[in-house]
Backbone as ProteinMPNN parsed JSONL, in Angstrom:
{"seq_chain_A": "XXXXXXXXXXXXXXXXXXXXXXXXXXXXXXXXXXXXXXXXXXXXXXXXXXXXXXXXXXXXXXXXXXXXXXXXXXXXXXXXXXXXXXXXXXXXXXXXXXXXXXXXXXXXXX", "coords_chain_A": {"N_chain_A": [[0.84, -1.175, 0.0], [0.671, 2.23, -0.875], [1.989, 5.316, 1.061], [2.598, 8.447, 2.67], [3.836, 10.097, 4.369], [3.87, 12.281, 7.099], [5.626, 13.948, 9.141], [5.591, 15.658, 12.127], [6.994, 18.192, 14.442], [7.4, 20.206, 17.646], [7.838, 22.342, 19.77], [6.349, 24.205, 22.505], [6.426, 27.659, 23.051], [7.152, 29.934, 25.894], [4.949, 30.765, 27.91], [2.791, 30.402, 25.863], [-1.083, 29.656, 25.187], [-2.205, 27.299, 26.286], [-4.378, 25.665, 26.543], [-6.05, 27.306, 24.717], [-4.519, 26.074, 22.268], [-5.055, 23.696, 22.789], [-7.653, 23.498, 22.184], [-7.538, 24.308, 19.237], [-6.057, 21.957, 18.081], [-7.784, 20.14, 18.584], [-9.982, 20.86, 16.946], [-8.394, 21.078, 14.153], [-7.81, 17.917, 14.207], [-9.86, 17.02, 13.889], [-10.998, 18.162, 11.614], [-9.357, 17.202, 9.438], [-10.001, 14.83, 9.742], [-11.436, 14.566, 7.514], [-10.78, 14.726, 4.818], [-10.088, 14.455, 1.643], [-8.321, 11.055, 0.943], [-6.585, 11.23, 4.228], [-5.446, 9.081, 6.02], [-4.355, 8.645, 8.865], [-3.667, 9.838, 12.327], [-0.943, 10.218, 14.331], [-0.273, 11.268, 18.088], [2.296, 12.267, 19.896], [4.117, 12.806, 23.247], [7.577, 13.719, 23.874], [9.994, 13.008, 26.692], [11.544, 15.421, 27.093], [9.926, 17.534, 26.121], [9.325, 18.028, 23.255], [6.904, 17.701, 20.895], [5.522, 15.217, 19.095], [3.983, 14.529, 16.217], [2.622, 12.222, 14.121], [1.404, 11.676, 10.82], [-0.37, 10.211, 8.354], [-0.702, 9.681, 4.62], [-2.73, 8.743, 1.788], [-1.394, 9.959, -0.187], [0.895, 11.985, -1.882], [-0.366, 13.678, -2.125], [-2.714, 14.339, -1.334], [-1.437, 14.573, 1.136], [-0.399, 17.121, 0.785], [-2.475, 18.579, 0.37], [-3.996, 18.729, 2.686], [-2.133, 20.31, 3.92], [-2.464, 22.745, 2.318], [-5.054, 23.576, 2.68], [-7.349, 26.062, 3.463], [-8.54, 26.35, 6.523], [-6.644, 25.439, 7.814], [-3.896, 26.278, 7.238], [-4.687, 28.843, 8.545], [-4.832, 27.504, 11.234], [-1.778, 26.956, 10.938], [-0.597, 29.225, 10.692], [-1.95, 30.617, 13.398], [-0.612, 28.79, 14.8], [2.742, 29.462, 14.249], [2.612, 32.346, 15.448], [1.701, 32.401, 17.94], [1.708, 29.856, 19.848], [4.204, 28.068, 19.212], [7.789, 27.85, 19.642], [9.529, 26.543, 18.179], [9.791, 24.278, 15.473], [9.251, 21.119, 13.036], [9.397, 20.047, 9.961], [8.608, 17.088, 8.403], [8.441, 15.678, 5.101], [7.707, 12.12, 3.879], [7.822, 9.805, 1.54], [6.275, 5.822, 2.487], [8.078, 3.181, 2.059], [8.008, 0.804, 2.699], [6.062, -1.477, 4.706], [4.703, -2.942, 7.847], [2.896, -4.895, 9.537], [2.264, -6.43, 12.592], [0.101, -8.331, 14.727], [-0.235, -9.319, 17.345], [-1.704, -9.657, 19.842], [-4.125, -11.031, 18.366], [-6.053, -12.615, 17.096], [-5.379, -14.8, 13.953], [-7.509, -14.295, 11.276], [-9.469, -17.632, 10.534], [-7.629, -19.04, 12.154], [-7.001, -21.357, 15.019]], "CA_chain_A": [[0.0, 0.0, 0.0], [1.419, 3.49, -0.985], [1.665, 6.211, 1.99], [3.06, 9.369, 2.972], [4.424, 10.231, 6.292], [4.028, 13.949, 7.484], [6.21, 14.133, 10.396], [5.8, 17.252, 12.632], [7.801, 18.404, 15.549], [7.488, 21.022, 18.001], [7.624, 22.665, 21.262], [4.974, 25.007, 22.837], [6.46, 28.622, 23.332], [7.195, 29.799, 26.855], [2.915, 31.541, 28.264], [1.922, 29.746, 25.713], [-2.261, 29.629, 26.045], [-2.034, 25.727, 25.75], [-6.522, 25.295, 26.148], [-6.299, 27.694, 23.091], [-3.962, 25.479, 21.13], [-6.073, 22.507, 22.424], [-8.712, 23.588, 20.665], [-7.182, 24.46, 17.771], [-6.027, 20.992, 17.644], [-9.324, 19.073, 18.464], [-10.606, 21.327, 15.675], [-7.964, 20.209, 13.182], [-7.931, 16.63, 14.283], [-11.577, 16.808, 13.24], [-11.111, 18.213, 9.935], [-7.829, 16.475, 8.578], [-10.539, 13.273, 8.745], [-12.914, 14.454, 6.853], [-9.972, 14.84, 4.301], [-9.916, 12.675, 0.934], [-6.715, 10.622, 1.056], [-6.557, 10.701, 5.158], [-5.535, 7.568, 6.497], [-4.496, 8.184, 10.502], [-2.899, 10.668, 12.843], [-0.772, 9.936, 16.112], [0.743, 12.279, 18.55], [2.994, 11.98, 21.612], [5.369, 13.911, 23.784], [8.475, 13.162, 24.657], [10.214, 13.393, 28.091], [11.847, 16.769, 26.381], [8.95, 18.025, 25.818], [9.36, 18.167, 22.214], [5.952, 16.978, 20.3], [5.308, 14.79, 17.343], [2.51, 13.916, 15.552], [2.652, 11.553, 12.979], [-0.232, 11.837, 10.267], [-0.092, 8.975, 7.617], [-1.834, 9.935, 4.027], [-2.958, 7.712, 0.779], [-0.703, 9.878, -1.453], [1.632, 13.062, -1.689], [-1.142, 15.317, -2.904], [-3.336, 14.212, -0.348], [-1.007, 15.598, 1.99], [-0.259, 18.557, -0.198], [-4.452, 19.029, -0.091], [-4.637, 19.341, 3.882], [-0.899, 21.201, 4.317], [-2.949, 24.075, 1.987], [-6.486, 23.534, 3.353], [-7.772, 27.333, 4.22], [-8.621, 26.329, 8.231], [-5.012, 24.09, 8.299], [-3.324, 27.653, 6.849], [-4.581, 29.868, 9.523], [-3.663, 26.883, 12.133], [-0.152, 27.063, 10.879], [-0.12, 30.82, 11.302], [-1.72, 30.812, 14.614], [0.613, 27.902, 15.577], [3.69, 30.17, 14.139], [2.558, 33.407, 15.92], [1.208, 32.036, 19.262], [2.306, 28.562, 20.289], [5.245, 27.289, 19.003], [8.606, 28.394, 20.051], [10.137, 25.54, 17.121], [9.017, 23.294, 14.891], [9.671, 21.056, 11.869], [8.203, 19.577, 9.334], [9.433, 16.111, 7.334], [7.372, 14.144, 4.396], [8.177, 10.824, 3.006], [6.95, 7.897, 0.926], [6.904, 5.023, 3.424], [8.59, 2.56, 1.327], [7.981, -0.74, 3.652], [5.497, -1.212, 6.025], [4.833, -4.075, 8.507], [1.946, -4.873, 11.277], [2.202, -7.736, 13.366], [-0.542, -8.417, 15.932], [0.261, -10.778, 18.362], [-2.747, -10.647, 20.839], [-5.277, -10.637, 17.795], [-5.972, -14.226, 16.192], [-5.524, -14.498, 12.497], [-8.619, -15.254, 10.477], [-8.703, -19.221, 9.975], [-7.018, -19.84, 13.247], [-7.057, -22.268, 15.781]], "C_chain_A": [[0.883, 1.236, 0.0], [0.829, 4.076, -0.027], [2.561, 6.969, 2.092], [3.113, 9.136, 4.482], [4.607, 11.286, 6.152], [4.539, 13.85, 8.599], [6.303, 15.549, 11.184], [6.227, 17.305, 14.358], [7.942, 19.649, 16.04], [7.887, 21.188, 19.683], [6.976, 23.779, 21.53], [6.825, 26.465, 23.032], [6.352, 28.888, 24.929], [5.268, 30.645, 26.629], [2.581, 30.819, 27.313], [0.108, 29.179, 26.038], [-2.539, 28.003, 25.554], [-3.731, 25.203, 25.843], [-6.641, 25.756, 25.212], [-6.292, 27.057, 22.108], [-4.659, 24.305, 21.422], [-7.152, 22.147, 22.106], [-8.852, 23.97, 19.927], [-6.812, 22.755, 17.579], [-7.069, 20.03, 17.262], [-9.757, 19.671, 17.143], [-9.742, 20.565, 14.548], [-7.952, 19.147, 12.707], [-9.122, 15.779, 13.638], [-11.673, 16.831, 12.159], [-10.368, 17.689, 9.328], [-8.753, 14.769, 8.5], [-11.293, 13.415, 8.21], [-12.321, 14.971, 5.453], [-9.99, 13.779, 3.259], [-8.624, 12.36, 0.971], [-5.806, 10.498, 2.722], [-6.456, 9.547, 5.935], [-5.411, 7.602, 8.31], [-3.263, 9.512, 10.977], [-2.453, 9.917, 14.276], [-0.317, 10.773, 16.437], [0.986, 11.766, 19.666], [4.026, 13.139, 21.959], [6.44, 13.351, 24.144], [8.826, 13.849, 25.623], [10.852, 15.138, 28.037], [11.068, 17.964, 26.82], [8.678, 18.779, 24.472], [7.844, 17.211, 21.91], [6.092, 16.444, 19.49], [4.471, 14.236, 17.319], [3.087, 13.438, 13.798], [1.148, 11.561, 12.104], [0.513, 11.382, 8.911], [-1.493, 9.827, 6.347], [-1.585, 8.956, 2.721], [-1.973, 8.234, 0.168], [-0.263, 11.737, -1.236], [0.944, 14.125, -1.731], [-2.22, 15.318, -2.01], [-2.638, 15.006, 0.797], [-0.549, 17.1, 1.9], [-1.636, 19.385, -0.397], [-4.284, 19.656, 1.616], [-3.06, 20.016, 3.835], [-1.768, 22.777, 3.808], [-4.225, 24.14, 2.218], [-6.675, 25.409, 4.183], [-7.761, 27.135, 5.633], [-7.171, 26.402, 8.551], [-4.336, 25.512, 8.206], [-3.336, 28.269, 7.775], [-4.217, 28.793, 10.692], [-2.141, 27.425, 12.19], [0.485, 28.637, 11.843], [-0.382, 31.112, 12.979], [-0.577, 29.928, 15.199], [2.472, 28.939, 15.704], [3.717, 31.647, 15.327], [2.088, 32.944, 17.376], [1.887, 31.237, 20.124], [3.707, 27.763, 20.342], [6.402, 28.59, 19.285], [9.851, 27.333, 18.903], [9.163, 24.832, 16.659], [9.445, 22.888, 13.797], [8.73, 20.079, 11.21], [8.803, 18.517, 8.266], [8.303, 15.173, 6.496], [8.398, 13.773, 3.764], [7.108, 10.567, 2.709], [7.538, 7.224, 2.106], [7.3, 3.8, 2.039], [8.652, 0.82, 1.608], [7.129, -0.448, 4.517], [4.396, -2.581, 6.516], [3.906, -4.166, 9.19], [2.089, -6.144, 11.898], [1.219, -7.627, 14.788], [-0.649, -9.129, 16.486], [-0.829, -11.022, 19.721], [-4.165, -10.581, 19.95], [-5.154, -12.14, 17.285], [-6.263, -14.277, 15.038], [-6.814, -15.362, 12.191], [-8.429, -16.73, 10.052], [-8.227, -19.866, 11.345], [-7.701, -20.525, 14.217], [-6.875, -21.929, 17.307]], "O_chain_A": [[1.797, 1.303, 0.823], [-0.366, 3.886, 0.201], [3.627, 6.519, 1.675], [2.656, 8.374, 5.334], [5.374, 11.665, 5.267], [3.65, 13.56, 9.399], [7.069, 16.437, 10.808], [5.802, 16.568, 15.248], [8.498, 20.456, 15.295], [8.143, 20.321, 20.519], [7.019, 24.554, 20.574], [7.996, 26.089, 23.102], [5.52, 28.168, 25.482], [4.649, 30.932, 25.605], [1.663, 30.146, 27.781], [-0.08, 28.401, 26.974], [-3.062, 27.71, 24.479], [-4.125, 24.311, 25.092], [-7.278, 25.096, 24.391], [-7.146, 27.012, 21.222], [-4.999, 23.676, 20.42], [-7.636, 21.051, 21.825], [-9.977, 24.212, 19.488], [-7.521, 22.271, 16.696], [-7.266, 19.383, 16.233], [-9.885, 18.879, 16.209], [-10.218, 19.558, 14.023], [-8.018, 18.883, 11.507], [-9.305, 14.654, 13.172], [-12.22, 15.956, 11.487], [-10.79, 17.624, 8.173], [-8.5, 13.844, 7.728], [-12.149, 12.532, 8.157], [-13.113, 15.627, 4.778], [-9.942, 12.577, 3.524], [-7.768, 13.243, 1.028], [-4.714, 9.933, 2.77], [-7.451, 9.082, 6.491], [-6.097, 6.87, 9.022], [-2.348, 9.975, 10.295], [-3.165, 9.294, 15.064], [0.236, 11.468, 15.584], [0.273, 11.035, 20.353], [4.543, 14.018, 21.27], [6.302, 12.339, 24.832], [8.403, 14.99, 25.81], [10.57, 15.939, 28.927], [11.339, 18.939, 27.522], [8.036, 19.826, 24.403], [7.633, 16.182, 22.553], [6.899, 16.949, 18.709], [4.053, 13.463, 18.181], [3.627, 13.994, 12.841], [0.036, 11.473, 12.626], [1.544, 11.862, 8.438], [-2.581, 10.311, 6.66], [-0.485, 8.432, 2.545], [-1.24, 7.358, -0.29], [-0.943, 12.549, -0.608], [1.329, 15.269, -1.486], [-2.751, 16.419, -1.869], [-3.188, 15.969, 1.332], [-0.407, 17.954, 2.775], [-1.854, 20.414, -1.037], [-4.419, 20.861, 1.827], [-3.496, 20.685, 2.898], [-1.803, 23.756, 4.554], [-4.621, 25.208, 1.751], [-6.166, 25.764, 5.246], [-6.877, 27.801, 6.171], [-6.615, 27.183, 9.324], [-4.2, 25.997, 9.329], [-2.232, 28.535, 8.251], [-3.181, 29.127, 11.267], [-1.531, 28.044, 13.062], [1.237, 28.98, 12.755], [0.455, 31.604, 13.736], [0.262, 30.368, 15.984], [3.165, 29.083, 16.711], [4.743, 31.919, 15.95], [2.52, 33.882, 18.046], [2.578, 31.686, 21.038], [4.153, 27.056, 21.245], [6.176, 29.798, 19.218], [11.05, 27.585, 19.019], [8.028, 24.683, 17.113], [10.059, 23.729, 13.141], [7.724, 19.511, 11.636], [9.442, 18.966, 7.314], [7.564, 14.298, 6.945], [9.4, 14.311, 3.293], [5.968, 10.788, 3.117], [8.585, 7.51, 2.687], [6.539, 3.789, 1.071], [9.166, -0.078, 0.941], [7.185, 0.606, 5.15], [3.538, -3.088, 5.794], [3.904, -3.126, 9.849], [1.862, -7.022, 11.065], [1.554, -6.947, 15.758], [-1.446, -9.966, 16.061], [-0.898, -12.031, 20.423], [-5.203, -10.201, 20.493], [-4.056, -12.676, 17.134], [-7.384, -13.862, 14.743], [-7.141, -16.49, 12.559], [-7.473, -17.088, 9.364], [-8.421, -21.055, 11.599], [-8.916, -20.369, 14.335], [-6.922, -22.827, 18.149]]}, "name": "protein", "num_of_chains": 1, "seq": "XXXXXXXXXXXXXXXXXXXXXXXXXXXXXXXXXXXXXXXXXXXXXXXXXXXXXXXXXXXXXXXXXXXXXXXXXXXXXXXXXXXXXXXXXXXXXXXXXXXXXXXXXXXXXX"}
């Protein structure tokens, strides 16, 4: 299966109004699935306190559709002017990709 990988990486800004930006996110989170070519978003923090959110799409232009999405746009900007104090931004093709579920029982089994 062909996919993209949007990799994004940040850290909040010192005051930072972090209920603001968490509902700017819920909002985004909302609209990036109602996105054609959307396949899945994750995010985590590390001990840092650097963020990343991974957000997985069918195809380069798919992610090239929500990166210029009017809402996603003024995100960015509020994210640039408000929130973030860094940030980066990496796409790939995933070029391999694996699942193994080990407490799920394969169809057929015993």
């Amino acid at each position: 299966m062909a996919m993209v990988i949007v990799v994004f990486r940040s850290r909040y800004k010192e005051g930072a109004d972090l209920d603001a930006y968490g509902e700017l996110a819920a909002q985004m989170r909302s609209l990036v699935g109602t996105q054609p070519g959307f396949l899945s978003i994750e995010s985590f923090e590390a001990p840092d306190g650097t963020r990343v959110s991974l957000e997985f799409f069918e195809t380069a232009e798919a992610a090239t559709a929500w990166r210029d999405h009017p809402a996603h746009r003024e995100a960015q900007r509020r994210g640039r002017d408000e929130f973030y104090s860094w940030y980066s931004v990496h796409t790939a093709d995933v070029i391999r990709s694996h699942e193994l579920h080990l407490t799920t029982t394969a169809p057929g089994a015993r």
